[in-house]
C-alpha positions in Angstrom: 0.0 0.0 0.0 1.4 3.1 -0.8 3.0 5.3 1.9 3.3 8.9 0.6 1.0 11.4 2.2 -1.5 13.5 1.0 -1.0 16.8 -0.9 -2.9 18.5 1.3 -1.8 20.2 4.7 -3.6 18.8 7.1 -5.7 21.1 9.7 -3.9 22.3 12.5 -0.1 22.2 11.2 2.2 23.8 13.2 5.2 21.6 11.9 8.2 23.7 11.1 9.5 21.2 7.7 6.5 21.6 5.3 7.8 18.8 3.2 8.4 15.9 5.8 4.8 13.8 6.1 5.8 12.2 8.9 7.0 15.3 11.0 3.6 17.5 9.8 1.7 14.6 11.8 4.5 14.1 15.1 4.0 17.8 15.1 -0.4 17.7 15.2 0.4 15.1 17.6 2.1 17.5 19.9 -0.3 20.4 19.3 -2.8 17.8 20.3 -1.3 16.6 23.1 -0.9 20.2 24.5 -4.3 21.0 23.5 -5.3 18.5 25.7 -3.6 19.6 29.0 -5.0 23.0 28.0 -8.0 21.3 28.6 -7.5 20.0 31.6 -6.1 22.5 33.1 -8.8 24.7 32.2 -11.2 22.0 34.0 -8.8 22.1 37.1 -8.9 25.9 36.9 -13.3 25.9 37.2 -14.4 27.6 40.4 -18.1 26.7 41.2 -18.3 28.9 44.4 -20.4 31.5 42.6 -22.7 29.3 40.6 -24.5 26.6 42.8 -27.3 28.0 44.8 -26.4 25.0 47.6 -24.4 22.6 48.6 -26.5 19.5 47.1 -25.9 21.4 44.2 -22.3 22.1 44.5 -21.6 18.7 45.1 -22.8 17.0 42.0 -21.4 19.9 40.2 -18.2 18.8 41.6 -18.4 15.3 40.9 -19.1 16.0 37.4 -15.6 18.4 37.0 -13.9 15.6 38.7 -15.0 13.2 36.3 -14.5 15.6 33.8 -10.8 16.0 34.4 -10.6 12.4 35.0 -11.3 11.5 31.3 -9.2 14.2 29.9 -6.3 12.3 31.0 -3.1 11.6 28.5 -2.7 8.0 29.3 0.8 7.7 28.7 1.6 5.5 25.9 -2.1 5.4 24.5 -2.3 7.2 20.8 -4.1 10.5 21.0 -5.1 9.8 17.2 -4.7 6.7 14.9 -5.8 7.9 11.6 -6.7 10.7 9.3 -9.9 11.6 7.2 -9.8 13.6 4.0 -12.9 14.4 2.5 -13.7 15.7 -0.8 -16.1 18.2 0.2 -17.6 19.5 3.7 -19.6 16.5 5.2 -23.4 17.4 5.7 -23.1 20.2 2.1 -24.3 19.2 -1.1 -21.6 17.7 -3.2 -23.4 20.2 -6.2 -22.5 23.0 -4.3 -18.4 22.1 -4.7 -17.3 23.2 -0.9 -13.7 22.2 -0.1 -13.0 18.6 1.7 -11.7 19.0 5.4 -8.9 16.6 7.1 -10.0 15.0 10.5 -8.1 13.4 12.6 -9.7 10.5 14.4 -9.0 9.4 18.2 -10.6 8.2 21.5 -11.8 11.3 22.4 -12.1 15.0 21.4 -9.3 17.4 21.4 -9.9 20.9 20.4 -7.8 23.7 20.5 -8.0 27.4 22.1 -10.6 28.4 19.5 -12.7 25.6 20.1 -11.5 24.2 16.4 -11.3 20.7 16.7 -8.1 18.7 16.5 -9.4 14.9 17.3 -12.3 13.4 16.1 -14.2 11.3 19.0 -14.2 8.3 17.0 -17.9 7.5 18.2 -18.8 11.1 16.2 -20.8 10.5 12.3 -17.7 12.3 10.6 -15.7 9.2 11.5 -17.7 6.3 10.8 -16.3 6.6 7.1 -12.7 5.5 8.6 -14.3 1.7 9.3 -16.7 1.3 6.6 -15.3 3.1 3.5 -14.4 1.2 0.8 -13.3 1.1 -2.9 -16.8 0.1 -3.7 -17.9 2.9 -1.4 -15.7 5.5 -1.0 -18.2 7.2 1.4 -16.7 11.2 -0.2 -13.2 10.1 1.2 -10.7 11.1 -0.9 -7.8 9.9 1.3 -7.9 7.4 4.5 -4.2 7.5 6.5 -3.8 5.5 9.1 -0.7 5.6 11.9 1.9 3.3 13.3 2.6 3.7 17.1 6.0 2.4 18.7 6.0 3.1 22.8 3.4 5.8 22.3 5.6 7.5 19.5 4.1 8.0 15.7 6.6 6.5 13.9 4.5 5.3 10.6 1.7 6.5 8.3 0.0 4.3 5.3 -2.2 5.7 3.4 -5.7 4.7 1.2 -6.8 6.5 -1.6 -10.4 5.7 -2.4 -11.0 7.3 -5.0 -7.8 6.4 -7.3 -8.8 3.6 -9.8 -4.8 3.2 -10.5 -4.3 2.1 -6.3 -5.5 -1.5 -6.1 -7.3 -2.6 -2.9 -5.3 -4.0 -0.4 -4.9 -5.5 3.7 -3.7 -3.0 5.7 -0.2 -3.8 6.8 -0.2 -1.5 9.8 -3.7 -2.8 10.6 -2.3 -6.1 10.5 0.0 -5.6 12.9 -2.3 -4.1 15.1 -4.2 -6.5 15.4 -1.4 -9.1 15.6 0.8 -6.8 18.0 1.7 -8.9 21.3 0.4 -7.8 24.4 1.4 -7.6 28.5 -1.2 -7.0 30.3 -5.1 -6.5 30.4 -7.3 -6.2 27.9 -7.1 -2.7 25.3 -9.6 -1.1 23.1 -9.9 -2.0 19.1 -10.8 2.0 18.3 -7.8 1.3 15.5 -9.2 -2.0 14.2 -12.4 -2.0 14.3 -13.7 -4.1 11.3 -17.4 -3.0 9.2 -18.7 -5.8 10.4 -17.7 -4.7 14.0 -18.6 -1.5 13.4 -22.6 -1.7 12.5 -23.0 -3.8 15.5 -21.2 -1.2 17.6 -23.5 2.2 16.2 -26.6 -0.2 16.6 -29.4 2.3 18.2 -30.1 2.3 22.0 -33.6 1.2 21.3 -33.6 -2.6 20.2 -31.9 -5.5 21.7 -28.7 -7.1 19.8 -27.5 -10.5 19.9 -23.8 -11.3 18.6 -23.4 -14.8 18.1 -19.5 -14.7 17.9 -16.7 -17.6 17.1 -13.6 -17.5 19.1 -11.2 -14.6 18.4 -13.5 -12.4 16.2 -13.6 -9.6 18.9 -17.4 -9.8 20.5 -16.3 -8.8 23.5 -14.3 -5.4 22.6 -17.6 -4.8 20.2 -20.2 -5.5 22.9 -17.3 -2.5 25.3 -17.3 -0.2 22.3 -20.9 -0.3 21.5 -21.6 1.0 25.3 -19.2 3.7 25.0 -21.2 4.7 21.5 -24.2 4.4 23.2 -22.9 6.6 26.3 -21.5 8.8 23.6 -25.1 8.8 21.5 -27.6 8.7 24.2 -25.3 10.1 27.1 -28.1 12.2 29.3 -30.4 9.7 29.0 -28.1 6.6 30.1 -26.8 8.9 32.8 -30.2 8.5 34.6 -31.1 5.3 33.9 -27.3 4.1 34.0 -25.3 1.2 32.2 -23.7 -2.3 33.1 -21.7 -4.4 32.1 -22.2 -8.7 33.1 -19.5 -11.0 33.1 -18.7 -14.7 34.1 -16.5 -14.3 36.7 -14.1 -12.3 38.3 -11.0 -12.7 36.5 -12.6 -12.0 33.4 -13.9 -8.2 35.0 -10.6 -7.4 35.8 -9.1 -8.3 32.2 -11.4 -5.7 30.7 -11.9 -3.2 33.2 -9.7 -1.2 31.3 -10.7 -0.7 28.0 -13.5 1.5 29.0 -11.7 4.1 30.8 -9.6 4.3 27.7 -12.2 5.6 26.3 -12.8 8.3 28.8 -16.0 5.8 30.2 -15.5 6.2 33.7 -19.0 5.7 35.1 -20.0 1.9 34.0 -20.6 -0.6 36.7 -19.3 -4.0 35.8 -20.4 -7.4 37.8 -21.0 -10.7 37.5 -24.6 -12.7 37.4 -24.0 -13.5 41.4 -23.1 -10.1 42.2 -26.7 -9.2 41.2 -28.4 -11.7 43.5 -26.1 -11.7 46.4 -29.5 -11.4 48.5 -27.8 -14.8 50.5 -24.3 -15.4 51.4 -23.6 -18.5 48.7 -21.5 -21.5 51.1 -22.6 -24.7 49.4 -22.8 -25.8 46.0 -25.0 -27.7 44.0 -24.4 -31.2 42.0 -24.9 -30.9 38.2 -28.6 -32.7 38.0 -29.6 -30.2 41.1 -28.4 -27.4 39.7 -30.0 -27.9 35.8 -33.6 -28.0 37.7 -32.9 -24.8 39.9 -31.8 -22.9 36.6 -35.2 -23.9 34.6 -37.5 -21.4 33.7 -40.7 -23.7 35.2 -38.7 -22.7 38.7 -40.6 -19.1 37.9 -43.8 -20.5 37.9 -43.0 -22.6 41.1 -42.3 -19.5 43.2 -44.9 -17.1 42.0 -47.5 -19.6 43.1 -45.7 -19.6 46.4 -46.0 -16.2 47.1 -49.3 -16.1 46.0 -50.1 -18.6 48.2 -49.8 -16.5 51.4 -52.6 -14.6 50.2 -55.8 -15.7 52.4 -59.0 -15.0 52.3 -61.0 -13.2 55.3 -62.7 -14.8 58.0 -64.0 -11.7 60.0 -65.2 -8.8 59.0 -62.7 -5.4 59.8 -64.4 -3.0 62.8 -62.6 0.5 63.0 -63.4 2.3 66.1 -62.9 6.3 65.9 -63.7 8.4 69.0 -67.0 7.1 69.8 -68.0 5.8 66.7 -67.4 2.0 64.8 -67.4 1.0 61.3 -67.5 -1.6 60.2 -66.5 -3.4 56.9 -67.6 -7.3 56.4 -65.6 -9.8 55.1 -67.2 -10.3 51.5 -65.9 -6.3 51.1 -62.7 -7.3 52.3 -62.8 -10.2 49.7 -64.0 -7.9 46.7 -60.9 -5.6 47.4 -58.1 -8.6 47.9 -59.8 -10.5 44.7 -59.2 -6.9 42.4 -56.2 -6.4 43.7 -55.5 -10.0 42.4 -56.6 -9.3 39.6 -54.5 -6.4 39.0 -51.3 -7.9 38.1 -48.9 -6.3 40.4 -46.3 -7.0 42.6 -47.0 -8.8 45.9 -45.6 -6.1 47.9 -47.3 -3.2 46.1 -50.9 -5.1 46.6 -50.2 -5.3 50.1 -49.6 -1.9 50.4 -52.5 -0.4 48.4 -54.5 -3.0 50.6 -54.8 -1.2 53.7 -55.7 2.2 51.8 -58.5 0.2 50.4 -59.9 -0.7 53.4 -59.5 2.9 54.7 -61.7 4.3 51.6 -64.5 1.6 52.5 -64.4 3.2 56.4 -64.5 6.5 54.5 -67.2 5.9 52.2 -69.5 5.0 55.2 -68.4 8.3 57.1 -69.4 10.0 54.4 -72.9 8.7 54.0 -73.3 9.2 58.1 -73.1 12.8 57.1 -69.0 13.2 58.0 -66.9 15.2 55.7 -63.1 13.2 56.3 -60.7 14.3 54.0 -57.2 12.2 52.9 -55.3 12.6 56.2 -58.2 10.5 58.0 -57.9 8.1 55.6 -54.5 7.7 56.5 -55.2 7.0 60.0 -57.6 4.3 59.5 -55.0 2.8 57.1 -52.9 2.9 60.0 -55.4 1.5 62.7 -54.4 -1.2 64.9 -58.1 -3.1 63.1 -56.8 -2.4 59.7 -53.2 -3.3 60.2 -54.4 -7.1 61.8 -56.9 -7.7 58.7 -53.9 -6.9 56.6 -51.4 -9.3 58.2 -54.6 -12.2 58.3 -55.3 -11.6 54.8 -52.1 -10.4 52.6 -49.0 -11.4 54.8 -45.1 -10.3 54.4 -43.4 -12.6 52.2 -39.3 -12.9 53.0 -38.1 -14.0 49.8 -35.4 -15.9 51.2 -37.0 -17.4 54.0 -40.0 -18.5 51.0 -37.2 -20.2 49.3 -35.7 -21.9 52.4 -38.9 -23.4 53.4 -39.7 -24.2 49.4 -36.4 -26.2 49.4 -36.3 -27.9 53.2 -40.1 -28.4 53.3 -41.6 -31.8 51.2 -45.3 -30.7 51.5 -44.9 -27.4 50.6 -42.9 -28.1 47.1 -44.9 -30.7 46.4 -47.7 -28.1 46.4 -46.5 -25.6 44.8 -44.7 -27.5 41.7 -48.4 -30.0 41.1 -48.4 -30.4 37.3 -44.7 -28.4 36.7 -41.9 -30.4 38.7 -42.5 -33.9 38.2 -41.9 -36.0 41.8 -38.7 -36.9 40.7 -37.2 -33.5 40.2 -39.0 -32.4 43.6 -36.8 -34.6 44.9 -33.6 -33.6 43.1 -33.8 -30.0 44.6 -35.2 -30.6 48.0 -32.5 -30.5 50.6 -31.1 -33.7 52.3 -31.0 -31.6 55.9 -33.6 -28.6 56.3 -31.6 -25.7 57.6 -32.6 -23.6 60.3 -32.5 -20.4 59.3 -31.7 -18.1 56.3 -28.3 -17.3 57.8 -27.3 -21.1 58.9 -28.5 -22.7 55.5 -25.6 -23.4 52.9 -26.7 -21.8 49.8 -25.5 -22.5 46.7 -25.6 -20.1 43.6 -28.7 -21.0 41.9 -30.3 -20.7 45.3 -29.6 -17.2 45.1 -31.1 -16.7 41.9 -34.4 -18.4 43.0 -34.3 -15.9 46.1 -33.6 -12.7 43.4 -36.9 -14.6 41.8 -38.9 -13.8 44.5 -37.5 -10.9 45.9 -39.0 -9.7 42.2 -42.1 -10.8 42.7 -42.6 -9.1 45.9 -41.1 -5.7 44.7 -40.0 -4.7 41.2 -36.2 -4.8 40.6 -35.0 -1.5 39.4 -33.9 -1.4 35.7 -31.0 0.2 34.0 -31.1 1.9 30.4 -28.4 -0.9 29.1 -27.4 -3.7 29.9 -23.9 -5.9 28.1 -24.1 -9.8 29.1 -21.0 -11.3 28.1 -20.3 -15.3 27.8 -24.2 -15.5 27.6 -24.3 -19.3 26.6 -23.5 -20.1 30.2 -26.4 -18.7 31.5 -29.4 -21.0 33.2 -32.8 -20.0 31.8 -33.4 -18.1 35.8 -30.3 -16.4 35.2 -31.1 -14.7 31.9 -34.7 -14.0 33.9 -32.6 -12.0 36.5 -30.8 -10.3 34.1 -33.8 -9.5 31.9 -34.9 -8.1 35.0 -32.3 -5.6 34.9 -33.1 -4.2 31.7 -37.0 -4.3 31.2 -37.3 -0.8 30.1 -33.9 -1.0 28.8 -32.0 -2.5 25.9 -29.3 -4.5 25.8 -26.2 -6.4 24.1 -26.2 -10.3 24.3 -23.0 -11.5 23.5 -21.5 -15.1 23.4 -20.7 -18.8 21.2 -23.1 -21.6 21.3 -19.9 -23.5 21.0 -18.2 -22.6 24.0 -21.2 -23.3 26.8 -19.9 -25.3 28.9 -22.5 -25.9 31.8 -25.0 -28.6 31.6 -27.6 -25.9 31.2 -26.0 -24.0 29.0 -27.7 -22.3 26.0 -28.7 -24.6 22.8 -30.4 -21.4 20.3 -29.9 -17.8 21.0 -34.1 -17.2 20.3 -34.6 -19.4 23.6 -32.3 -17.6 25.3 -33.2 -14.0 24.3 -37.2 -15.2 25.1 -36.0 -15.6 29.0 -34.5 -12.6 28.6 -37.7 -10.9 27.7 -36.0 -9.9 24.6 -37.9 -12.2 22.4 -37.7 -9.8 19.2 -33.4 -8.8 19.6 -31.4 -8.7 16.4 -28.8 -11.7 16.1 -25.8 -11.1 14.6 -23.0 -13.9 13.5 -19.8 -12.9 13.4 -17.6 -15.7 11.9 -14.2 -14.0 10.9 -11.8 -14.0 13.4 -8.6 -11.3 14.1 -6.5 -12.8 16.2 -6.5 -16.3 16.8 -4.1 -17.7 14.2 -5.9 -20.0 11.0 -4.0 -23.2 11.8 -5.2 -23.2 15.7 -8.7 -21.9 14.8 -9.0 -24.6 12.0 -7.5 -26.9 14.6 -10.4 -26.3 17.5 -13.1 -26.3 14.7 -12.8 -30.0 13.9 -14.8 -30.2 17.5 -17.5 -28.1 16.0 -19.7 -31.0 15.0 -19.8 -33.0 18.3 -20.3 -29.9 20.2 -22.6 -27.1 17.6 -23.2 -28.6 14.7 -25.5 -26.3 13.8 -22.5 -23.3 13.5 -20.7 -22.2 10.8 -17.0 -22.9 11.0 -15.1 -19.3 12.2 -12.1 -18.4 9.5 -9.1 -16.1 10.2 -8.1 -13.2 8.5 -4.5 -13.4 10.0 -1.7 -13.6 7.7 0.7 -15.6 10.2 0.1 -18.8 10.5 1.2 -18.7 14.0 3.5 -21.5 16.1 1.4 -24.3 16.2 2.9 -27.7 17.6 1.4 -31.2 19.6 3.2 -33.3 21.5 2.7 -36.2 22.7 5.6 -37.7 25.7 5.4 -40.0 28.0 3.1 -40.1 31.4 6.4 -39.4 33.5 7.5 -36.5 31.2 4.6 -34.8 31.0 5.0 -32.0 33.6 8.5 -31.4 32.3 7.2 -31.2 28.8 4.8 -28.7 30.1 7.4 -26.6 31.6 9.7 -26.8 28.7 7.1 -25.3 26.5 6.3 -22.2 28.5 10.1 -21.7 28.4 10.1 -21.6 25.1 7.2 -19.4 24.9 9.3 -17.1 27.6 11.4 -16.5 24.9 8.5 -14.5 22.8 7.3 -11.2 23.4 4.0 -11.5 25.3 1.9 -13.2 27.3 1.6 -16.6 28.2 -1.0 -19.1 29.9 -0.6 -22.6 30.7 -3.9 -23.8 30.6 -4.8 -26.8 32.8 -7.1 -29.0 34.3 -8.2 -28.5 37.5 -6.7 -32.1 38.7 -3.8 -31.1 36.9 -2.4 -27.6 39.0 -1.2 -28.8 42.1 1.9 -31.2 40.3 2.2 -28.2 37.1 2.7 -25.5 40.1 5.4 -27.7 42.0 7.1 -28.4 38.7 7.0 -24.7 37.5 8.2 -23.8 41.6 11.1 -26.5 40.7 12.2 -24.9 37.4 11.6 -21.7 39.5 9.2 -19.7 36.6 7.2 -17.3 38.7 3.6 -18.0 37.6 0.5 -15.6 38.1 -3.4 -16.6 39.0 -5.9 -15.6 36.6 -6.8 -11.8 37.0 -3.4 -10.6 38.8 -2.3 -8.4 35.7 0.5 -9.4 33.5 3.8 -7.2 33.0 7.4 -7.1 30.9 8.6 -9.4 34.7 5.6 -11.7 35.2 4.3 -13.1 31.8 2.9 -16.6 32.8 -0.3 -17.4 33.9 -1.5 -20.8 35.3 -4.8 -21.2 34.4 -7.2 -23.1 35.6 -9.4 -25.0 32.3 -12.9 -23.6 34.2 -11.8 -19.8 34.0 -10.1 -19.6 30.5 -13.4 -18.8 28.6 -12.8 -14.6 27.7 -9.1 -14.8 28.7 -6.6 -14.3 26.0 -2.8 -14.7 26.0 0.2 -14.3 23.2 1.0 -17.9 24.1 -1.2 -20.6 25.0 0.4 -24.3 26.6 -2.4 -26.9 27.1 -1.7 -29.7 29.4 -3.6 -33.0 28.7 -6.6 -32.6 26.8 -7.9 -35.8 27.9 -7.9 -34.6 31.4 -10.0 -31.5 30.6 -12.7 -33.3 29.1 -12.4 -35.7 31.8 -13.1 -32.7 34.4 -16.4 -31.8 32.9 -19.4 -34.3 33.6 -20.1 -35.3 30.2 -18.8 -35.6 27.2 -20.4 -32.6 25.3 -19.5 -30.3 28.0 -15.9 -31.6 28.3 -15.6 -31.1 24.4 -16.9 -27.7 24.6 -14.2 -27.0 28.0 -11.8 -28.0 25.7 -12.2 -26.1 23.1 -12.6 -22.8 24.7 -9.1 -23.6 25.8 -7.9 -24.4 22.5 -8.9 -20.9 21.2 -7.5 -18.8 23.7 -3.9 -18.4 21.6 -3.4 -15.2 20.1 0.0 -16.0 18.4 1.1 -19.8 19.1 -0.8 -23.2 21.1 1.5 -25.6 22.2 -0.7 -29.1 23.0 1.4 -31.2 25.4 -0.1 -34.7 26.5 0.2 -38.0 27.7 -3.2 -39.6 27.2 -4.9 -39.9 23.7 -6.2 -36.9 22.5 -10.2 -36.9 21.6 -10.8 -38.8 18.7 -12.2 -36.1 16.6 -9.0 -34.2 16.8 -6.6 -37.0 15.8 
């Protein structure tokens, strides 16, 4: 691709040589850069003494120049700008009236200078979009696209694209390339440089609907489903601001890995937590077995607990008899029944019945006061609602529910189960879920996980969860049918952005079709996206993990690489005795490479792999403690690879990882999750046979 830059100036050039491309740009870097702290420091300088009427007001207003100066940060050795737009005329005139093209220069965020001329492009801003989707075909008015190499946060390349020249041939990006290729230390960065067309549509999707992105290993669904909240916040930023944004995750280690890349992006404000962070009603101690577990996570559970809250609902035996001053009144029971059975019929939550309860019981006292000639107004009514009379009806007739202690005595109680789940749990699955040993109490009983999501169950059915204006679920396919309810539950009035691979679920409930899983969600009518090419994982290991494909998704089309390296690609297969030294021997090796490396394991496998690595005294990391240029080996555990990514990957025994899982399926799918987790090389060391479909 050619390299010479564009006749034209660009805007803001304050570079002394006129004729030197590649200084013209250092020097807009610089003017940027310095534009920037201007910025800042003109943030730092604000004094809101004189402008807030109190101090409620003068502390959000300070919150918001704190966060303000927080994203105009120069994050040292992050490009301020990675390429350059020349248009052929003015965007937004009429190409008939001939107005002269401008240069833009787009970045992560906006730069402008002292006149308020701009110097960066937000890259989220319609004047950019052209740098990911223009093409030869479709030029989109681009005359020129340039984009810039980076070496330790220094400019030291430019290649440029003209659209518009029949006589320039359409070609890869080589700087592009080696982006995307480019080794990393550390957690996960943004892909503002790389961001494919593909990528791109999903990412300026509107707030409005739901989007699904069914995604292969290594063709970036994660950094799509980041950069599509940071559009949206860019986009829709007031509104999300109230309503607020979050992102899901499957565990722990995986938050920390990307808890950078939106920051980087001057997103400081989005909450990030995993599925049991949202339902931490109960502290989880035990832990369910695999058959316990799948019957917990089924949507029938839903059905189960609403009639058991419903349940407490009673009808009245007495009528209600409200004594003010030296009058009674009284309301009989059938009244009492005609208000609970329209509240019933009302659809709302338990809690909010019960409330509006005694207030309907007030108004029939008040209606009778009214015909004795009285003239009570609302402040009477709400004394009777309080009255000692009124308050007893209401605890007969509509009592608190405790959503945890309704699931503790749904799970330790035979009868109660078995009366609730007539006609949905079959006797058999009853069974399965009820526990062995009743506990006590809500804070003796062992919960496990999926207990917790049964308690968020109810906990909604009693009071409505509060619901945010976007939601991103990542690794979705892992999800019980409950859990996608409690996450649904987060985003009712909300959209949100579904992200995962029906290849890689690897519980025993995991997802089987995305339309199932978005119905639970209460998304029934979300866009599903398939992306198929992949960036970064190299063709021969990608090709190598998709022989699995028809034992564990056949119904998926096979996920290609665009990457131009091969990649180091090796099996071996040693002797039982050998095979902890083998695995060591490889992550030497891999020591030798720039970047990161994980040896990936099964659990069974990590106490004689961490004494043998301790032996050959390699310093190894635990999944989420943040690689540097010192510590570049991670021991991984097989159950917390899925969204982790590394330079270099060594998987220990196969055979051993599907073994782990408990069936075959799921093991299948464990193992190839691992597989795919190599960014530049996999090195497969084992003893056993490997599974037969990769022989």
């Amino acid at each position: 691709m050619p390299t010479h830059a564009h006749d034209r100036a660009p805007a803001h050039d304050h570079a002394p040589d006129q004729q030197n491309p590649l200084e013209r740009e250092r020097a807009h870097l610089a003017a940027s850069r310095a534009a920037l702290r201007a910025m800042r420091q003109d943030a730092e300088a604000l004094n809101i003494a004189d402008v807030t009427a109190n101090w409620v007001n003068a502390e959000v207003l300070q919150g918001e120049v704190e966060a303000r100066i927080k994203a105009l940060a120069d994050l040292t050795g992050t490009p301020l700008f990675f390429g350059r737009l020349d248009y052929l005329h003015a965007p937004g005139v009429d190409v008939a009236e001939g107005a002269a093209g401008e240069s833009f220069y787009i970045g992560r965020r906006h730069v402008h200078d002292a006149d308020g001329d701009p110097m960066v492009i937000d890259w989220r801003a319609p004047v950019s979009q052209p740098f990911y989707r223009a093409s030869k075909k479709d030029p989109m008015d681009l005359a020129l696209r340039r984009r810039f190499g980076y070496t330790g946060g220094q400019l030291t390349a430019y290649e440029d694209e003209h659209l518009t020249d029949p006589a320039e041939a359409e070609q890869h990006s080589k700087l592009l390339q080696s982006e995307i290729e480019r080794p990393r230390v550390g957690p996960m960065r943004d892909i503002v440089a790389t961001i494919q067309p593909e990528q791109d549509e999903i990412v300026r999707a509107g707030l409005g609907g739901t989007v699904c992105v069914q995604g292969a290993p290594g063709t970036g669904k994660t950094a799509v489903g980041l950069h599509r909240v940071a559009y949206l916040l860019y986009a829709h930023r007031e509104r999300l601001a109230r309503s607020g944004t979050l992102v899901i995750g499957p565990n722990r280690s995986f938050l920390h890995y990307i808890e950078q890349v939106l920051p980087a992006l001057g997103e400081l404000e989005v909450k990030q937590a995993t599925v049991d962070d949202l339902v931490a009603h109960v502290e989880v101690r035990g832990a369910d077995d695999a058959a316990a577990a799948t019957v917990k996570g089924d949507a029938r559970l839903a059905e189960v607990l609403r009639r058991a809250v419903w349940s407490h609902v009673r009808k009245p035996d007495e009528a209600c008899v409200v004594v003010r001053g030296s009058r009674r009144w009284r309301v009989p029971a059938y009244e009492i029944e005609e208000i609970v059975d329209e509240l019933l019929r009302r659809d709302i939550r338990y809690g909010a019945a019960r409330e509006a309860l005694p207030q309907r019981i007030a108004h029939a006292v008040l209606v009778r006061m009214e015909q004795a000639g009285e003239a009570p107004d609302d402040r009477v009514q709400d004394a009777v609602a309080r009255n000692a009379a009124v308050k007893a009806v209401v605890k007969e007739v509509w009592p608190p529910v405790d959503p945890a202690k309704l699931v503790l005595r749904l799970l330790g109680d035979a009868e109660f189960l078995a009366e609730q789940a007539a006609g949905v749990l079959t006797p058999e699955e009853q069974k399965t879920i009820l526990w062995a040993k009743p506990a006590r109490s809500v804070k003796s009983a062992k919960w496990s996980a999926a207990d917790a999501v049964l308690i968020d169950e109810a906990a909604d059915l009693v009071s409505r969860t509060h619901s945010l204006g976007h939601v991103v679920l990542d690794e979705a396919q892992d999800l019980s049918p409950m859990q996608y309810r409690a996450v649904g539950r987060r985003c009712t009035t909300g959209s949100a952005t579904v992200l995962g691979d029906i290849a890689q679920g690897t519980t025993p409930w995991s997802t089987d079709t995305w339309e199932e899983a978005l119905a639970h969600l209460g998304k029934p009518d979300a866009r599903i996206e398939e992306l198929t090419l992949g960036f970064r994982v190299p063709r021969e290991v990608i090709a190598y993990a998709s022989r699995l494909l028809p034992a564990i998704a056949p119904e998926l089309t096979e996920a290609t690489s665009i990457r131009e390296s091969a990649g180091d690609f090796a099996i071996r297969q040693v002797p039982a005795a050998e095979l902890d030294g083998a695995a060591v021997a490889a992550c030497h090796e891999a020591l030798a490479k720039e970047g990161s490396i994980g040896l990936i394991a099964a659990e069974a496998r990590l106490p004689a792999l961490r004494a043998a690595l301790e032996a050959a005294d390699l310093a190894v990391l635990a999944p989420g403690e943040e690689t540097s240029a010192e510590a570049r080996l991670t021991l991984v555990p097989a159950t917390l690879a899925k969204g982790l990514e590394y330079d270099y990957v060594v998987l220990d025994e196969p055979a051993a990882i599907v073994d782990g899982e408990p069936d075959e399926r799921t093991g299948l799918r464990r193992l190839y999750v691992c597989l795919t987790r190599a960014v530049s090389g996999l090195t497969v060391v084992h003893a056993a046979g490997l599974p037969e479909r990769l022989g």
